[in-house]
C-alpha positions as CSV (number, residue, x, y, z in Angstrom):
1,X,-50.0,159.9,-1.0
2,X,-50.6,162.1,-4.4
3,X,-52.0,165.4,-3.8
4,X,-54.7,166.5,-5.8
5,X,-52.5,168.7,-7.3
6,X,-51.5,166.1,-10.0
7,X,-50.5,168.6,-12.6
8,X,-47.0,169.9,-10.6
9,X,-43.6,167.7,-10.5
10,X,-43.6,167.7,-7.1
11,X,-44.5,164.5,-5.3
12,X,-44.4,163.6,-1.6
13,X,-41.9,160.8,-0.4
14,X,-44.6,158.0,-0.7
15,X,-45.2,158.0,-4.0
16,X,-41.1,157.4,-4.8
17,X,-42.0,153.7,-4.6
18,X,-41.6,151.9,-7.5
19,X,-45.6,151.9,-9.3
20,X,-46.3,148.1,-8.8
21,X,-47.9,145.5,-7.1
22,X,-45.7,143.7,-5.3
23,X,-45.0,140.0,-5.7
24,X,-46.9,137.3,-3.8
25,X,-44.9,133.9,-3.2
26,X,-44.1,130.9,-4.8
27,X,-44.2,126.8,-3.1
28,X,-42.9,124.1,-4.7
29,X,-43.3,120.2,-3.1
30,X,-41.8,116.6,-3.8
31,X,-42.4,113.4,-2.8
32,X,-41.0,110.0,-3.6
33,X,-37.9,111.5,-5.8
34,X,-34.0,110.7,-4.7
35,X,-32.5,114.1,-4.7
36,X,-35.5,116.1,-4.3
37,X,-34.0,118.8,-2.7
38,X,-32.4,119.4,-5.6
39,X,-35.9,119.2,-7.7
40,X,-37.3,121.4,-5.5
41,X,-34.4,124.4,-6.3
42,X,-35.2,123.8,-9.3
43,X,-38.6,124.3,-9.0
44,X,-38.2,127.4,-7.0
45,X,-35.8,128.7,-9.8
46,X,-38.7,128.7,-12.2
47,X,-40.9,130.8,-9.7
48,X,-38.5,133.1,-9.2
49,X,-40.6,135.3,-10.5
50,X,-43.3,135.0,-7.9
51,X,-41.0,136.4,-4.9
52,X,-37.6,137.6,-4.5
53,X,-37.3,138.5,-0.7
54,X,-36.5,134.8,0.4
55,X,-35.8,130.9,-0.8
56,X,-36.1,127.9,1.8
57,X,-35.9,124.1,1.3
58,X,-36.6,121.5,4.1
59,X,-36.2,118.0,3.0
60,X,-36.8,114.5,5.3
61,X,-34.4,112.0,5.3
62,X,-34.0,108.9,7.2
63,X,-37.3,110.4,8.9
64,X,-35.5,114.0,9.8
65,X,-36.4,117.0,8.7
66,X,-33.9,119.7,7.8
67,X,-33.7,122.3,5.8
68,X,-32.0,125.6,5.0
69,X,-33.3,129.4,4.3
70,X,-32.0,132.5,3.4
71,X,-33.1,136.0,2.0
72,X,-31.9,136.5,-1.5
73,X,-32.8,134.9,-4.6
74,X,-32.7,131.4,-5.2
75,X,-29.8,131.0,-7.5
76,X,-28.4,132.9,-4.8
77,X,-29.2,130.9,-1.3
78,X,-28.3,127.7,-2.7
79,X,-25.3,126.7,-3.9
80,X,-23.6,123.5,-4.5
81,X,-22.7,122.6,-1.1
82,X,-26.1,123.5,0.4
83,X,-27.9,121.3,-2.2
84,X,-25.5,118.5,-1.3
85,X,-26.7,118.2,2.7
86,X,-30.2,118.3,2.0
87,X,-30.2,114.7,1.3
88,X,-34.0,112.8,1.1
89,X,-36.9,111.9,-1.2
90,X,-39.5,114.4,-0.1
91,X,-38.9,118.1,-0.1
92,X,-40.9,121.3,-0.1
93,X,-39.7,124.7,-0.7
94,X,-40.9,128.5,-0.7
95,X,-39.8,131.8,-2.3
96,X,-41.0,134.6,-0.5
97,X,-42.2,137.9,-0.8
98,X,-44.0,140.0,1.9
99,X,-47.7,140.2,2.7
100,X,-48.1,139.9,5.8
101,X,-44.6,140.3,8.4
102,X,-41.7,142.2,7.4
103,X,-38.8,141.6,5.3
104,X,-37.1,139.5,7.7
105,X,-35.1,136.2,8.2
106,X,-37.4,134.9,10.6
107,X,-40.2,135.2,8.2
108,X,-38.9,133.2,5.5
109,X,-40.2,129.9,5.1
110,X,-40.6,127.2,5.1
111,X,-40.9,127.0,8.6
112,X,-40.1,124.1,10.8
113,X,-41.4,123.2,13.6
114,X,-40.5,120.3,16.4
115,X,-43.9,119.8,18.5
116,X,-45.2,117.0,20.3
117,X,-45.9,114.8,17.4
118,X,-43.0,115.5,15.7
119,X,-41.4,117.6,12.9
120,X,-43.5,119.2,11.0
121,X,-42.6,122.1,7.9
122,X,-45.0,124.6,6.1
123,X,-44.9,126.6,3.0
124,X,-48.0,129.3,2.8
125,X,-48.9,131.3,-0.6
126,X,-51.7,133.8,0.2
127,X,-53.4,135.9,3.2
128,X,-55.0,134.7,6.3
129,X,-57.2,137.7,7.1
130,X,-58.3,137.0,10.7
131,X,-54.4,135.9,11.5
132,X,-54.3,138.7,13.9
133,X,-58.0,137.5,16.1
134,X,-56.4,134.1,16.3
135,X,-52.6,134.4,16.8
136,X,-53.9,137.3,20.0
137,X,-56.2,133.8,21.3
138,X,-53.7,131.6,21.3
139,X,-51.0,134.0,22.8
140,X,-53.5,134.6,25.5
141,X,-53.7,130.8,25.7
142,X,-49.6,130.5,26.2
143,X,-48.6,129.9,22.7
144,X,-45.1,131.7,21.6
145,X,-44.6,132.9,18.7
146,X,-41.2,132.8,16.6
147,X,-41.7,135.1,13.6
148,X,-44.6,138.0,12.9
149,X,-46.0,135.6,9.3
150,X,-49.7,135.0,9.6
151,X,-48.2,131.6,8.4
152,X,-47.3,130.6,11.9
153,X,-50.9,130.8,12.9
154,X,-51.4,127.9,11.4
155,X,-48.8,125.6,13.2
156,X,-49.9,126.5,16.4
157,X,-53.2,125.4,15.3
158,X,-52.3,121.9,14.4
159,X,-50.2,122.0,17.7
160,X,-53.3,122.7,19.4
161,X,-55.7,119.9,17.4
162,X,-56.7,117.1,19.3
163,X,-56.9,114.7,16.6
164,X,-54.2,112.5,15.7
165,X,-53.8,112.0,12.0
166,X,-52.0,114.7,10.2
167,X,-54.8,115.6,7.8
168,X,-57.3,115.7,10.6
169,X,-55.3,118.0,12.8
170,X,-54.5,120.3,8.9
171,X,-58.1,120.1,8.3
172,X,-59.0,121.0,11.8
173,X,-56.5,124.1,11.7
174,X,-57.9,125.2,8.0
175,X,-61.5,125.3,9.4
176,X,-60.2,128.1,12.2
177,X,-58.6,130.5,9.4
178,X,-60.1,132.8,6.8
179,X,-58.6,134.3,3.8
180,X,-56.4,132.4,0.8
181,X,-54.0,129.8,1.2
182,X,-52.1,127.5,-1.1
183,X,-50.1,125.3,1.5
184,X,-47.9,122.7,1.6
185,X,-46.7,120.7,5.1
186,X,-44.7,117.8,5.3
187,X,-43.7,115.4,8.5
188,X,-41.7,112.6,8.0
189,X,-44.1,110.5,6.3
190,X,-46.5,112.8,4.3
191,X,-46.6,115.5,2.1
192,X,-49.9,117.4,1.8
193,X,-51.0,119.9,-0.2
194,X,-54.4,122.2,0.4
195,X,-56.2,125.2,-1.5
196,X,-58.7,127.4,0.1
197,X,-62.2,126.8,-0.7
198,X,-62.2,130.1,-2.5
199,X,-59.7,128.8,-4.6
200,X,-58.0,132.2,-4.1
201,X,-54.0,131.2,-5.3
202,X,-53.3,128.8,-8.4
203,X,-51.9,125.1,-7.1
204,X,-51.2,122.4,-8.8
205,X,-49.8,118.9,-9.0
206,X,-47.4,116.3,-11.6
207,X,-45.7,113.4,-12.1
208,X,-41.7,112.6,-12.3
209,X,-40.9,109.2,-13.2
210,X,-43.1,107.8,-10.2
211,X,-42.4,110.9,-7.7
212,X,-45.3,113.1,-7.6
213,X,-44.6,116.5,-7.9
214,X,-46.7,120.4,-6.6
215,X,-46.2,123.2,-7.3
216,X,-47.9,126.8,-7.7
217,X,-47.4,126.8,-11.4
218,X,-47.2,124.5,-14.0
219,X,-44.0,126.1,-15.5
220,X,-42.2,124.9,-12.5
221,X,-43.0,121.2,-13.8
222,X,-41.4,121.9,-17.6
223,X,-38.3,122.8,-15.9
224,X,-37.6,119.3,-14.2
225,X,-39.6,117.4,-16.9
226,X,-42.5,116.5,-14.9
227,X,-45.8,115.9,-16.5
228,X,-49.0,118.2,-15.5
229,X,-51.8,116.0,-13.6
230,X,-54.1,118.7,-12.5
231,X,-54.5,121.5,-10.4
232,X,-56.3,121.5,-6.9
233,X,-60.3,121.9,-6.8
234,X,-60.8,125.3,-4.0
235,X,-61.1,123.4,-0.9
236,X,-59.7,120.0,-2.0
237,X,-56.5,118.6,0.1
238,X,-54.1,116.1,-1.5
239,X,-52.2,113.5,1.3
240,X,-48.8,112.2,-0.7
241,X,-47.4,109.3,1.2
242,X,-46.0,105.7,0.4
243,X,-49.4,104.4,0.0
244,X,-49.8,106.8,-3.2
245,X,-52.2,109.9,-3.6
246,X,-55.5,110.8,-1.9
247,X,-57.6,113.5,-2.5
248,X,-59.7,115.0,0.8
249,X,-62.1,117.7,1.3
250,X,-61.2,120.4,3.9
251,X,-64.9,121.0,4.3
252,X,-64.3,124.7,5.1
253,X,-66.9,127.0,4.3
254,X,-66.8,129.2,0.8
255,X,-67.1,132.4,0.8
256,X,-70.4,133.3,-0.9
257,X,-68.8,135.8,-3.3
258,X,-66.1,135.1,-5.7
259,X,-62.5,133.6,-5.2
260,X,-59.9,133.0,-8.0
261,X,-57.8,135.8,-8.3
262,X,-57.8,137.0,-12.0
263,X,-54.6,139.0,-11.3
264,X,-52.5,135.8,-11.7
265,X,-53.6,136.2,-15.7
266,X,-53.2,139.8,-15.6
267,X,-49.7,140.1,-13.9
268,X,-48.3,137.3,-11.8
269,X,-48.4,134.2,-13.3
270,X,-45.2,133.0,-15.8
271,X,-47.1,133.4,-19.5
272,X,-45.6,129.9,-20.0
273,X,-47.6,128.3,-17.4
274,X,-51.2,126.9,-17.4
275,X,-53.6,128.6,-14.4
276,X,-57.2,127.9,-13.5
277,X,-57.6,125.7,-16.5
278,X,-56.1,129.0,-18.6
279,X,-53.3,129.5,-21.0
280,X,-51.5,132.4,-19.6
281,X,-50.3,133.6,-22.8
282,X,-53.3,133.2,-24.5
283,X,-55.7,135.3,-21.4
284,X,-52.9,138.5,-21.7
285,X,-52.6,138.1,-25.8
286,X,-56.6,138.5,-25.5
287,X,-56.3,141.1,-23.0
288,X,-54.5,143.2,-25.8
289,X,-57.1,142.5,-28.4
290,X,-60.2,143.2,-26.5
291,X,-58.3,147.0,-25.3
292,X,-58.0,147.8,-29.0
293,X,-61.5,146.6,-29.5
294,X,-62.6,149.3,-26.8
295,X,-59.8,152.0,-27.3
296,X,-58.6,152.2,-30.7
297,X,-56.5,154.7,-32.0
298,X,-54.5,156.0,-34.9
299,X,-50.7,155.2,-34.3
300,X,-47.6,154.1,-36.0
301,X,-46.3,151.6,-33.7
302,X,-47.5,149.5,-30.1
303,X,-45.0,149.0,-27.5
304,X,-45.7,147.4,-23.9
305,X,-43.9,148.0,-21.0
306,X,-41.6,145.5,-20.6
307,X,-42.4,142.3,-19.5
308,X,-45.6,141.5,-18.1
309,X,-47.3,143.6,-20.6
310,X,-45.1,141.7,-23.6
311,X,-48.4,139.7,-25.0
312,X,-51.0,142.0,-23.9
313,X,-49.1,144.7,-26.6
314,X,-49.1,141.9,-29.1
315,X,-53.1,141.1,-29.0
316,X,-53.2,144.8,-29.1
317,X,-51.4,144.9,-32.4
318,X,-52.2,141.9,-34.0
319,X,-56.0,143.1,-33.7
320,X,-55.4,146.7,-34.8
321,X,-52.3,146.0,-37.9
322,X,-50.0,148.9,-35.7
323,X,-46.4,147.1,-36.0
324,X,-45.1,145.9,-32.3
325,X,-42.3,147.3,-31.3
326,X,-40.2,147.1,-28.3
327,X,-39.5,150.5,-27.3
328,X,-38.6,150.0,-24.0
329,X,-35.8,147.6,-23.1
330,X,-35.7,146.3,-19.7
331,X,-32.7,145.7,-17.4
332,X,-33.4,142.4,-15.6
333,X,-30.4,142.6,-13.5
334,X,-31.3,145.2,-10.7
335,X,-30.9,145.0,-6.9
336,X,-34.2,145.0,-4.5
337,X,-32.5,147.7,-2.3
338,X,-32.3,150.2,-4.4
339,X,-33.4,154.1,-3.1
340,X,-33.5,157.2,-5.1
341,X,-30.9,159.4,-3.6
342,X,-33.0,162.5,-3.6
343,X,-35.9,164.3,-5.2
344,X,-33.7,166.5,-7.7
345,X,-32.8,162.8,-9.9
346,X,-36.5,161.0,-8.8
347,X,-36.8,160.0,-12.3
348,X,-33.3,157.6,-11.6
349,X,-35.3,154.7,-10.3
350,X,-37.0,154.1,-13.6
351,X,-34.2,154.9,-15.6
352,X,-32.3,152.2,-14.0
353,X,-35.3,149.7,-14.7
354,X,-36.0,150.8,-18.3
355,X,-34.4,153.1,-21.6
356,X,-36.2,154.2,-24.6
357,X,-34.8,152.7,-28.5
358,X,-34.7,156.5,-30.1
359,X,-34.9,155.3,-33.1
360,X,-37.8,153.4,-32.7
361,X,-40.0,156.3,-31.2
362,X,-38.7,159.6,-32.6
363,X,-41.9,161.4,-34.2
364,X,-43.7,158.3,-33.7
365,X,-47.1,157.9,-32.4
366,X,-46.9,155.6,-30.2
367,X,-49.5,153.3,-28.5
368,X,-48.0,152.2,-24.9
369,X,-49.6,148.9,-23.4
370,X,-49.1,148.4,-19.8
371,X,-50.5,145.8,-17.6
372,X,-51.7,148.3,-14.6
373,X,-51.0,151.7,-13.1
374,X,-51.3,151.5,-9.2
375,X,-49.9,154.9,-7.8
376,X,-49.2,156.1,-11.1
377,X,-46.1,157.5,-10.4
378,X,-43.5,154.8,-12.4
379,X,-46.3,155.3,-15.2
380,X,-45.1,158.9,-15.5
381,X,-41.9,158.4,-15.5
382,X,-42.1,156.1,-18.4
383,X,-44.0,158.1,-20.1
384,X,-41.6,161.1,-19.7
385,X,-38.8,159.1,-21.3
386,X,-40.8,158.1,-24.0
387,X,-41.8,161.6,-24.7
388,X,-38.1,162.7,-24.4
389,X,-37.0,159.9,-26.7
390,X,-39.1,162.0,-29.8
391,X,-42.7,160.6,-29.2
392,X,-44.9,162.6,-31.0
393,X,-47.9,161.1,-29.6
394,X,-48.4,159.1,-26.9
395,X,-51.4,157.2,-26.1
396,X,-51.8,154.6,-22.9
397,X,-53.4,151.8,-22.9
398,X,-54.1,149.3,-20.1
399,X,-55.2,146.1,-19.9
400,X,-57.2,145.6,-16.4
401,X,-59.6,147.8,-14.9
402,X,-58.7,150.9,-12.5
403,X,-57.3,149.4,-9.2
404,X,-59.0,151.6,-6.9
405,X,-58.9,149.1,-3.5
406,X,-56.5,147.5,-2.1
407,X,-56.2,143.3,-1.6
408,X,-56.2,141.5,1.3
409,X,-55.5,137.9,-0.1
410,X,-52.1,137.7,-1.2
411,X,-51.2,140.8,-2.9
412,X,-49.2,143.7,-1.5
413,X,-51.5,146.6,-2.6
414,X,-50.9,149.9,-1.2
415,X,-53.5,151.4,0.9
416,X,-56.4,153.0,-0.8
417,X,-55.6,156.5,-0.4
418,X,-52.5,155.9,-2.4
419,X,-54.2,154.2,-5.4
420,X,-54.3,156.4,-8.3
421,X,-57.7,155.7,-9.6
422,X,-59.4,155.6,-6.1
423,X,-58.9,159.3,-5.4
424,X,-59.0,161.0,-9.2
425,X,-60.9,161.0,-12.0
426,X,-59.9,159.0,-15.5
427,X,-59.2,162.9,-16.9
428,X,-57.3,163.9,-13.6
429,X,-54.8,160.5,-14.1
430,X,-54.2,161.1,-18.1
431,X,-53.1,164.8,-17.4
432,X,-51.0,163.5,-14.3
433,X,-49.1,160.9,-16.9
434,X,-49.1,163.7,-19.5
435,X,-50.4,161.0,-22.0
436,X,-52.3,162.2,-25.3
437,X,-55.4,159.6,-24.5
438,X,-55.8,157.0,-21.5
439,X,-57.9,153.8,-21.8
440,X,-58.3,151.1,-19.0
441,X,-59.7,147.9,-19.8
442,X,-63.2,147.1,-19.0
443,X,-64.4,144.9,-16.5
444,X,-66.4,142.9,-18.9
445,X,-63.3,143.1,-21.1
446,X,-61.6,141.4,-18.7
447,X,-64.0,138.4,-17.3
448,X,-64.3,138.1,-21.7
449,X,-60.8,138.4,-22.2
450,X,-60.3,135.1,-20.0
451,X,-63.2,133.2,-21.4
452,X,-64.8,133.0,-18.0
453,X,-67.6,134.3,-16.2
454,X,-68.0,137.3,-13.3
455,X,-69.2,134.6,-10.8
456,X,-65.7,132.1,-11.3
457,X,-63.1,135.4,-10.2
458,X,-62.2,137.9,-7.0
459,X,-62.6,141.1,-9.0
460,X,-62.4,142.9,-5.3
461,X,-59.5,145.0,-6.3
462,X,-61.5,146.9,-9.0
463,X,-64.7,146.9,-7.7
464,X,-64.0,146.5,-4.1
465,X,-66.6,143.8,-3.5
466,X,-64.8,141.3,-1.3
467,X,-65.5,137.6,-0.9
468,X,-64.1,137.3,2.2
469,X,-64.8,140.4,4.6
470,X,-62.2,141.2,7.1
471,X,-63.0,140.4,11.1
472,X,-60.6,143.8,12.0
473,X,-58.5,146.1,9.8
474,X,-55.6,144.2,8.0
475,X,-52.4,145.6,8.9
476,X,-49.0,143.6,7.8
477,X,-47.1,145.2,10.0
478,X,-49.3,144.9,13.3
479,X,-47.1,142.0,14.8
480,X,-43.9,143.1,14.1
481,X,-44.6,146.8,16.1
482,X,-46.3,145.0,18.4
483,X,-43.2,142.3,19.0
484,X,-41.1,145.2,18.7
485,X,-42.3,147.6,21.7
486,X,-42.3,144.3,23.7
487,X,-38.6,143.9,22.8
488,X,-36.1,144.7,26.5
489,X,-33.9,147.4,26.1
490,X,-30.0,146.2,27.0
């Protein structure tokens, strides 16, 4: 946690993480298509970006399901002779990063199942927030669990339903869980695909010469040449089998506040895809324009930090006439295991992520457009180069609101004593980055900046109004201490 001593270069070991929300996950489904395994890594490939703990495919052929799933990255997990055994024409897949369970094997999905009517695979995107109230019923109840995901929760659900269709027994589960979920399951015969009614995570679906096609993002379709349909309505379930496509309702109860999650147009979504009826590029490009609108400043040149802030910059300097530059480059080729060796070369980790062009900054003022600042502590970093690359002047910008609580739907926020913005003043955090002005977007900048309304999005990490309250305190890691002091010592 940062002291309130923000002024010092001391900082504790907490805040040595790298200053960013972590990435949610990524599912990508086909039915009806003759190698769609290999669709489906393709698929994955282009959401890459949406987790990079894990990668799974499970395919059904000749009525079996089987899969395979590793941790790494995609490109990674599957090669050639992997792709070649997971022979069928339906297929979903999942890339993975942790919200809720560790950083484990056993958590990577998607996760098969044999029960009593079968096979039966799941790919989850998002949070179920009373996961732990159910998963401690039905353990007292004699279910076993395999892995510490809140995922798993759901299959023992369906297990339990006494209904006998597949979409009855999903639906039945979906009205026992709270929180967001974009989920895909597939048996041997169906493929369905279902969005909370809060309509927290983006889903949507396509078409591939005659195979239909889901996915979380629509730039996962432009890789495989499949055409955008639609995405899911909140609470709207889509059953995929020979008979064609049929659209249900969950009939779970919204939440009475908001759901869609504006974050996936601040930070998480590709800018080449199409989300809640947005243009990506377009939403972050506006971003930019509306910060300059509310923060302007004299400068020489704008440069965002590299690359989720690569279009906000733009809007920022196409609306003010201050060239873009990009004065950062970015190495995209780093490992997720990296640790800063010790405190006397802390600023290591950021070096290794970005370098300053010299030229381009020296006795420059400089106008620096990120996307967020969560513990602050990467921001500062940054900055420092910057400064030591011949900045004159350097003045932040950023294009969302303070985070000041954490999310409980899909994101991997850090608690709120180790958010920046909850704990010190606007003032306190520009001294702490040693920035010559600081500007966060505006709430109503935002909701404007994405041409929609307060009502339509979860604005619950800025303003910590929460759609969807929380039963208990959410903890990730409660299962996995809990399954580990249950573990016998040999």
């Amino acid at each position: 946690m940062i002291s309130r001593g923000l002024e010092g270069d001391r900082v504790d070991s907490a805040t040595c993480e790298a200053d960013f929300m972590k990435h949610e996950c990524g599912v990508f489904g086909v039915f009806g298509h003759p190698e769609a395994a290999k669709i489906t890594y393709l698929g994955l490939y282009a959401l890459q970006h949406r987790g990079q703990e894990s990668a799974g495919i499970i395919s059904c052929h000749e009525g079996r399901l089987h899969g395979h799933r590793e941790m790494g990255l995609v490109y990674d997990v599957f090669k050639k002779d992997v792709l070649d055994n997971l022979a069928g024409d339906m297929a979903i897949g999942h890339v993975r990063y942790s919200t809720t369970g560790s950083s484990l094997l056993k958590n990577a999905q998607p996760l098969l199942v044999d029960y009593a009517r079968g096979a039966l695979a799941i790919a989850h995107n998002g949070n179920l927030i009373n996961a732990r109230v159910l998963r401690s019923d039905l353990e007292s109840r004699g279910s076993i669990f395999q892995s510490t995901s809140d995922s798993e929760v759901i299959v023992h659900l369906i297990a339990r339903s006494k209904k006998e269709k597949i979409e009855s027994t999903l639906i039945d589960a979906l009205r026992q869980v709270k929180g967001a979920y974009s989920l895909l399951v597939m048996d041997n015969e169906n493929l369905l695909a279902v969005r909370d009614p809060c309509g927290f995570r983006p889903l949507c679906v396509g078409m591939l010469k005659g195979a239909f096609i889901v996915a979380s993002e629509s730039c996962a379709f432009d890789i495989v040449d499949a055409k955008y349909i639609r995405e899911l309505e909140p609470g709207e379930l889509l059953l995929i089998n020979r008979s064609g496509m049929h659209s249900l309702q969950t009939g779970s109860a919204k939440a009475a506040g908001n759901g869609v999650c504006i974050f996936e147009l601040i930070y998480f979504a590709r800018p080449d895809s199409h989300v809640f009826g947005r243009d990506v590029d377009r939403v972050r490009h506006n971003l930019g324009a509306i910060l300059h609108g509310e923060a302007p400043v004299e400068a020489d040149l704008v440069i965002p930090v590299p690359d989720s802030s690569n279009a906000a910059a733009l809007g920022y300097s196409h609306e003010s006439g201050i060239p873009f530059e990009m004065g950062l480059i970015r190495n995209h080729y780093i490992g997720r295991t990296f640790i800063e060796p010790s405190q006397t070369i802390r600023d290591f980790g950021a070096k290794i992520k970005y370098n300053p062009v010299k030229t381009a900054l020296k006795g420059k003022r400089v106008v620096v457009v990120d996307d967020s600042i969560v513990r602050g502590t990467t921001s500062r970093k940054i900055v420092k180069m910057i400064r030591n690359a011949g900045a004159r002047e350097i003045h932040m910008r950023i294009s969302s609101p303070p985070i000041a609580y954490p999310c409980f739907y899909g994101i991997d926020t850090p608690t709120r004593k180790e958010l920046i913005a909850s704990t010190h003043t606007l003032e306190e955090i520009r001294k702490y980055l040693r920035v010559d002005t600081l500007h966060y977007l505006s709430q109503e900048g935002l909701v404007r900046s994405a041409g929609g309304n307060p009502d339509e999005f979860c604005l619950a990490c800025f303003s910590g109004k929460y759609p969807i309250s929380l039963a208990v305190d959410f903890d990730k890691f409660y299962h996995d201490r809990k399954q580990s002091a249950t573990t016998l010592k040999v």
